[in-house]
Structure formats: C-alpha cells, structure tokens
C-alpha positions as CSV (number, residue, x, y, z in Angstrom):
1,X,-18.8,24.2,-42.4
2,X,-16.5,26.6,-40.2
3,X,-13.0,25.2,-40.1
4,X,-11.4,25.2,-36.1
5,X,-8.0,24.9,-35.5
6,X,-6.5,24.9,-32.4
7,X,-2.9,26.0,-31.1
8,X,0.0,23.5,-30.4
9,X,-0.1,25.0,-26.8
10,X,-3.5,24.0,-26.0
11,X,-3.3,20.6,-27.8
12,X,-0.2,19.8,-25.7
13,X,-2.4,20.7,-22.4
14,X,-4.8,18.8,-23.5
15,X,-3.2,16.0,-24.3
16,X,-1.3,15.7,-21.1
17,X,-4.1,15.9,-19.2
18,X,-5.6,13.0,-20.7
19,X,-1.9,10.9,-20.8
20,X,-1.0,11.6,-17.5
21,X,-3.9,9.3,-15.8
22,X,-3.4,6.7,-18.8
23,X,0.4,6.4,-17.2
24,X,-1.2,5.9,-13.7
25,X,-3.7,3.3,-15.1
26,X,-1.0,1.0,-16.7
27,X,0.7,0.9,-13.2
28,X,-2.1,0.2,-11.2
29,X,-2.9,-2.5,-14.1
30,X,1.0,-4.2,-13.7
31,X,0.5,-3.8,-10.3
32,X,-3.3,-5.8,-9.7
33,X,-2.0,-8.7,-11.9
34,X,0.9,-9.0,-9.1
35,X,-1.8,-8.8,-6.3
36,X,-4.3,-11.1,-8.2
37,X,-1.4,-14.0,-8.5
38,X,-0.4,-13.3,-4.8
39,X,-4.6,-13.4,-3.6
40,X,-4.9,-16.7,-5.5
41,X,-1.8,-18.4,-3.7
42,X,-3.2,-17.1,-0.5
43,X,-6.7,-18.5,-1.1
44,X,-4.8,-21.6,-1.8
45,X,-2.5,-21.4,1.1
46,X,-5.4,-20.2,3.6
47,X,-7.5,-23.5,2.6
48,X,-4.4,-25.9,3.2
49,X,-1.5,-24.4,5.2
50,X,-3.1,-21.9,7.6
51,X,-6.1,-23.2,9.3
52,X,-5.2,-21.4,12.4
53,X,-7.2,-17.8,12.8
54,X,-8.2,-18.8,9.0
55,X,-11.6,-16.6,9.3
56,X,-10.2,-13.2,10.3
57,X,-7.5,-13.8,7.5
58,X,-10.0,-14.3,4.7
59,X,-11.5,-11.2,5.7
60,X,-8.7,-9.3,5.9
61,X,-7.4,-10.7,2.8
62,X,-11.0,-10.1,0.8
63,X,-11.2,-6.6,2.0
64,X,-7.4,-5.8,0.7
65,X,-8.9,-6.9,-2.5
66,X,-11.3,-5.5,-2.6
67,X,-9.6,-1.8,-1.8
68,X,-7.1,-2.4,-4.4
69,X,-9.8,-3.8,-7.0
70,X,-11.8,0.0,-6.3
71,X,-8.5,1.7,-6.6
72,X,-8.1,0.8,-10.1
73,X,-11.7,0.6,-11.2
74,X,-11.4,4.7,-10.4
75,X,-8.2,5.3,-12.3
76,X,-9.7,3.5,-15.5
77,X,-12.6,5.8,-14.6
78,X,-10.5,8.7,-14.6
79,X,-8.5,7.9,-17.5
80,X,-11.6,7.4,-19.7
81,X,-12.7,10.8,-18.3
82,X,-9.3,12.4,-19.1
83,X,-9.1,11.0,-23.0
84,X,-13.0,12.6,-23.3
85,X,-11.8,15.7,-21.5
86,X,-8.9,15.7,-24.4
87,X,-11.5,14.8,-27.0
88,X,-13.4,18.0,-26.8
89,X,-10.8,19.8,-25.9
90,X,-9.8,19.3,-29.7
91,X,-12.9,19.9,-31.1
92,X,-14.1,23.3,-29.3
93,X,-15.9,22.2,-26.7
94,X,-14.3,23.9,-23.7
95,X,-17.7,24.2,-21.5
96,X,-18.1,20.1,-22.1
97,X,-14.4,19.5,-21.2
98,X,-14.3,21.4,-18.3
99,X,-17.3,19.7,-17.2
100,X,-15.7,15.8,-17.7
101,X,-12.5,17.2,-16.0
102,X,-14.7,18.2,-13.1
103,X,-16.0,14.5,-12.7
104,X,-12.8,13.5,-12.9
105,X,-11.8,15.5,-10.3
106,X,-14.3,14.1,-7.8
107,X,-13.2,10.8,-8.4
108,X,-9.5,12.0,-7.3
109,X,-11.1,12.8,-4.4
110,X,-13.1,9.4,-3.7
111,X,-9.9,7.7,-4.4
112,X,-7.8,9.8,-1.6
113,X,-10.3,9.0,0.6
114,X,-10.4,5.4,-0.4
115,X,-6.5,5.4,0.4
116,X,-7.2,6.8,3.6
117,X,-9.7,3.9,4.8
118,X,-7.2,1.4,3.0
119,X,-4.4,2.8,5.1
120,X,-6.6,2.4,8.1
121,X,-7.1,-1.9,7.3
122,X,-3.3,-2.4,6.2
123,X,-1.9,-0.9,9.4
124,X,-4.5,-2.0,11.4
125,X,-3.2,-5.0,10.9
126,X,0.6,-4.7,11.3
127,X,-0.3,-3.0,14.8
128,X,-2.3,-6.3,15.5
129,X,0.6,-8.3,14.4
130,X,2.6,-6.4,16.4
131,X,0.3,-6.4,19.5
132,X,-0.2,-10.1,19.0
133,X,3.7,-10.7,19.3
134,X,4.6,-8.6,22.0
135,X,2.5,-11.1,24.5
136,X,-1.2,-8.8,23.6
137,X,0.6,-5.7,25.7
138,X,-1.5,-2.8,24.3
139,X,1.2,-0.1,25.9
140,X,3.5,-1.2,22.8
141,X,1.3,-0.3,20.2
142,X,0.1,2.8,21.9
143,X,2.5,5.1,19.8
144,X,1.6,3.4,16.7
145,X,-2.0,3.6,17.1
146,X,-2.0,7.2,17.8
147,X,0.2,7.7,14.6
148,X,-2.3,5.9,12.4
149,X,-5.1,8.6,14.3
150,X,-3.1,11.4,13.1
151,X,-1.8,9.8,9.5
152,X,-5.6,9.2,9.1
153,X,-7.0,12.9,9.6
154,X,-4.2,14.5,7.9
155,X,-5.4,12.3,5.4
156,X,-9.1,12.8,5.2
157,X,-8.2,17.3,5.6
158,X,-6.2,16.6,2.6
159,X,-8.8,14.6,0.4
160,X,-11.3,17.3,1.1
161,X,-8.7,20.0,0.1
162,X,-8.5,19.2,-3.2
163,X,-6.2,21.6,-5.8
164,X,-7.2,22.8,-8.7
165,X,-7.3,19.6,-10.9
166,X,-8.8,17.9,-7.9
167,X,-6.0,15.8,-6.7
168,X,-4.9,16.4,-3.5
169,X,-2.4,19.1,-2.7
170,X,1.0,16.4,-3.4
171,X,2.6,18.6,-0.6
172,X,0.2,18.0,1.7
173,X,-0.8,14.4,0.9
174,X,3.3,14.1,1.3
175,X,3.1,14.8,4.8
176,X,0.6,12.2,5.3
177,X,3.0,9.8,3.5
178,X,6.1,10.4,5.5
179,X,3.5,10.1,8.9
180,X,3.1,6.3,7.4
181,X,6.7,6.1,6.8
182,X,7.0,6.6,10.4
183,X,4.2,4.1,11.8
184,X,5.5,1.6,9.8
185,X,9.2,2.2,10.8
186,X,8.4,1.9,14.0
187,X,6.0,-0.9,13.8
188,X,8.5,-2.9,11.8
189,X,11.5,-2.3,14.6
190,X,9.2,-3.6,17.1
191,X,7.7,-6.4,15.4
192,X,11.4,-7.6,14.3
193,X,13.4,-6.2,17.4
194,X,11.2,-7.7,19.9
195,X,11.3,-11.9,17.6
196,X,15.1,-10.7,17.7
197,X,15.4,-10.4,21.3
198,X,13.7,-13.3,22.0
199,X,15.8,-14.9,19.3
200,X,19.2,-13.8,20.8
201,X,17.9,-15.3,24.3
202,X,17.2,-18.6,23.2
203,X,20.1,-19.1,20.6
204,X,22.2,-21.3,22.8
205,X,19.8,-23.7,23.4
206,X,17.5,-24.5,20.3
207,X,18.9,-26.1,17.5
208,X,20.3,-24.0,14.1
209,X,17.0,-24.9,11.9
210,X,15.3,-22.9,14.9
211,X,16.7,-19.8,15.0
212,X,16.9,-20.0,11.0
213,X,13.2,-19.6,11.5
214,X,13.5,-16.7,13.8
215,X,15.9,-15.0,11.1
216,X,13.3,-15.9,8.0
217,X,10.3,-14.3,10.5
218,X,12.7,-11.3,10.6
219,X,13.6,-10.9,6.8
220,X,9.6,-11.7,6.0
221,X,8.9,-8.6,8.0
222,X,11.2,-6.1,7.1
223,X,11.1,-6.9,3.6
224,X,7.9,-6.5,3.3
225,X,7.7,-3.5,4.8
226,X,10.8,-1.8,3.1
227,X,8.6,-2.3,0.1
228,X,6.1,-0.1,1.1
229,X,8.2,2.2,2.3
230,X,10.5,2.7,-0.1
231,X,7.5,3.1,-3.0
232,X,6.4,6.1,-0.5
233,X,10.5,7.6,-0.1
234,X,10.2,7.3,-3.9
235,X,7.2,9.3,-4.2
236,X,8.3,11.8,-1.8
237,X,11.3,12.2,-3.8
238,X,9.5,13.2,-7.1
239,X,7.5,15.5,-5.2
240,X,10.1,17.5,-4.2
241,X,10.5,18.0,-7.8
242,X,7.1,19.3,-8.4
243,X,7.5,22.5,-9.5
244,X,9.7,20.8,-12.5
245,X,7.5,19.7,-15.6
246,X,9.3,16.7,-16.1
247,X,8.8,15.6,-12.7
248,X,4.5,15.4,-13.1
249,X,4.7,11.7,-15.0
250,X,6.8,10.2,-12.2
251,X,4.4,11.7,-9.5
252,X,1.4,10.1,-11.2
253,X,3.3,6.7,-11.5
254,X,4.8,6.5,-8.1
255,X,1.1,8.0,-6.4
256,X,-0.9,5.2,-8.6
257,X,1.9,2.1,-7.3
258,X,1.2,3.3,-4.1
259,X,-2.2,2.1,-3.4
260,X,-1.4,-1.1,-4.7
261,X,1.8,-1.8,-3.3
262,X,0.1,-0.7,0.3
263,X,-1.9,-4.1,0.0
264,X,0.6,-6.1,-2.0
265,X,2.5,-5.5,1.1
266,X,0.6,-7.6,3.8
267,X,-0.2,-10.5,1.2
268,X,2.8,-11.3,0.5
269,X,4.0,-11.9,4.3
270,X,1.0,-14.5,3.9
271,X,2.4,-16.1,0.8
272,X,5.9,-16.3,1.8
273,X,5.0,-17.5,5.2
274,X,2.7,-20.2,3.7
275,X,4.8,-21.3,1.4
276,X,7.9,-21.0,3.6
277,X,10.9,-19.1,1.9
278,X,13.1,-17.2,3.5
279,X,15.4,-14.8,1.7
280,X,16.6,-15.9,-1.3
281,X,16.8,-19.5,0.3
282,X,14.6,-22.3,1.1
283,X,13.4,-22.3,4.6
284,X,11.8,-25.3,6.4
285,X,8.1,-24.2,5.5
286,X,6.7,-26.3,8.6
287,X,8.9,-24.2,10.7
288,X,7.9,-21.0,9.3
289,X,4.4,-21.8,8.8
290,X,4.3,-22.4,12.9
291,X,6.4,-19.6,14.1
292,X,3.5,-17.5,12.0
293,X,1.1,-19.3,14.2
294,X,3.0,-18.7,17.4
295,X,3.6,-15.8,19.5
296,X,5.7,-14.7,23.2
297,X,4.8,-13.9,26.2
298,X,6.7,-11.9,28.2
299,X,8.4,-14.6,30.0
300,X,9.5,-15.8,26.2
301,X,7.4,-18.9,26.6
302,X,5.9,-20.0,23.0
303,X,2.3,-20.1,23.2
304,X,-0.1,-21.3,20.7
305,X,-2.6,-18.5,19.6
C-alpha cells in the first residue's frame, strides 16, 4: 500500500471549498425556519382574517414557498457536493473532484436563475400593490416595471456567465442587486408617499385611530422593504471587499440570506397586516386589516377592492 500525503496548501483549498457552501446552508436553514413560522401564520390569517382577494394571495404566497423551499434544497445540494469534492480532494482523486465541483457549479447556476424568476414574483407584486393603490394608474408603475425588465436580463446575462467556480461574477450579479435596490426604493416611496398624501389630506377630519392606521400602513411598508434592502446594501458591501480573503465567508452568507429574505419580505406585510401591529405598538387590527383591503382613487375616495 503506497502512502499519499498531501500539502497543507491544498488541504486548506480544499477544505474551504467544501466549508464555504456549508456557511451558506446554515443561513438559508435559519432563515426557512423564519419563513416556515411566517407561511403557517399566513395560512392561518388567509383562512380567517383576509377573505378578500384570498385566491390570488394563496398563490402568491405558495409560489414564494415554494421558490425559497428550491433555493435551499440546491445549497444542501451544493454543500453535499462541496464536502465530496473535499473528500477526494484528500485522498488523490483530483479527476473525481473536479468532476463533483463541476456539478456543483451548475447548480450555482440553476440557483441564479432561480433568483432571477423569484425576483420577477416578489416585485411583481409590490408593483401590483403599488398600481392597486395609486387608483389602477399603470403610468405610475411604468418606471418600475421597466426596471424589473432590465434587473431581470442583467440577471439571466449574469447566470449564464458563470466564473470559474460557477457562481456568478459577484461584480456583475452586484449590479443586478443595486438595479433592485432601486425598483424597490422607488416602489416603496410611491407606495408610502402616495397613503401619505392622502393621509396628510384627510387628517383634519377623520378621527386619531384613523390616521394611526394610515401611519401603521406606512411603517408596514417601508419596513419591510428596508429589510430587503438593507440584506442587499450589506452584500454589496462585502463585495467590494472581494479581492480580500477574509471577505469570501461574508459574501457567501450575505448572497445565501438573500434569497430568503427576498420572500420573507412580502410575507411578513401579510402577517403583520393580519394580525394588526404596527411598529413596536399594538394597532387596531380591524383597522389595519381593512385599510389592506382598501385602496384610492384619485379623488381620494376609499373604495372597496
């Protein structure tokens, strides 16, 4: 029997490889437990609290679920690939190893796409929201819609640009990230700024616990949204670090939280809506549960949707 020893150099790359993924895997596990808790309140919620527009809800709820459920069933994928990539790595098996890290590779690539199509549902349905509110005026939500266009074929070029451990090019998947940044900036300030206005118009003659519900519609919304953007700012951040070693484990981390955090996002306006809390304080949930259910038109009229 030959004896094989291998340097500390390669051991360390291997071995990195392989923990890496396992970092991005723990995330995306933390994370789905979150999103399972919230899907099971909204289920709940859907069933009892929201039986307005209840059928295109579910759907849009399953589907979320559905993305994030496939997002993690391919980083568990890839991180079993990555600790049998390591594994013969160790024992001398280079032709074998580079083979598993090529699968692993392609399902880097299946996931970027995946993001992309996710992206697609999420915002789809904060421009609806948004459309919805501003009386169904489509010219509002013409800037957004293009952006989503564009954030959506930078993403797909990226995907199918893949570097040489089949991930995305960071920089380039980071300019598809701050394009989302934007369509969800300027989605949020016209969701919130237009309930505002019609908020500041109206103040003098509703009572207080109305225009309390205004201000929890407005919190809701740009809480939820400063979520998502600030996992992405974070992301952006560690990038910028790239070409820093110790900067790789936060990239992996912050790019695995993203996908779930993208449909954590949306769910929770669902739960928090349904179960009426505002920030930090208890809200009438009657009164938020109805000003979800309500929308403007451009005469600032409520009228039931």
């Amino acid at each position: 029997m030959s004896n094989y020893t291998i340097d500390p150099h390669s051991f360390g790359t291997y071995y990195y490889t392989a923990l890496l993924p396992t970092f991005a895997t723990c995330t995306q596990l933390l994370l789905f437990g979150i999103l399972l808790a919230l899907l099971f309140n909204t289920t709940y919620l859907l069933h009892t609290k929201i039986p307005a527009s209840r059928g295109w809800l579910v759907a849009a709820t399953c589907a979320m679920g559905l993305f994030a459920a496939l997002h993690l069933a391919l980083q568990i994928a890839t991180t079993v690939l990555s600790w049998r990539f390591f594994y013969l790595g160790v024992q001398g098996d280079a032709a074998r190893a580079l083979s598993v890290l090529n699968r692993g590779a392609v399902l880097d690539v299946v996931d970027d796409y995946l993001l992309v199509a996710n992206n697609i549902v999420t915002d789809g349905l904060f421009i609806h929201r948004c459309y919805v509110i501003w009386g169904r005026n489509i010219k509002v939500i013409i800037v957004p819609a293009l952006s989503l266009v564009v954030t959506a074929v930078m993403g797909s070029v990226g995907a199918s640009h893949p570097n040489d451990i089949g991930r995305s090019n960071h920089y380039e998947f980071g300019l598809v990230f701050g394009m989302n940044i934007l369509t969800n900036l300027t989605l949020m300030a016209l969701t919130a700024g237009r309930i505002w206005w019609i908020r500041r118009d109206i103040v003098t003659v509703l009572e207080p616990s109305v225009t309390r519900t205004y201000d929890t519609v407005i919190a809701i919304i740009l809480e939820s949204g400063a979520i998502y953007c600030i996992s992405i700012i974070l992301y952006l951040v560690a990038v910028l670090r790239l070409n820093k070693q110790d900067s790789l484990p936060a990239i992996r981390v912050l790019r695995a939280a993203i996908p779930q955090i993208m449909n954590i996002a949306p769910i929770l306006i669902l739960v928090r809506v349904g179960s009426g809390r505002s920030v930090g304080d208890e809200a009438s949930s009657s009164g938020v549960l109805e000003s979800a259910r309500w929308t403007f038109d451009p005469q600032h009229s409520l009228v039931m949707r």
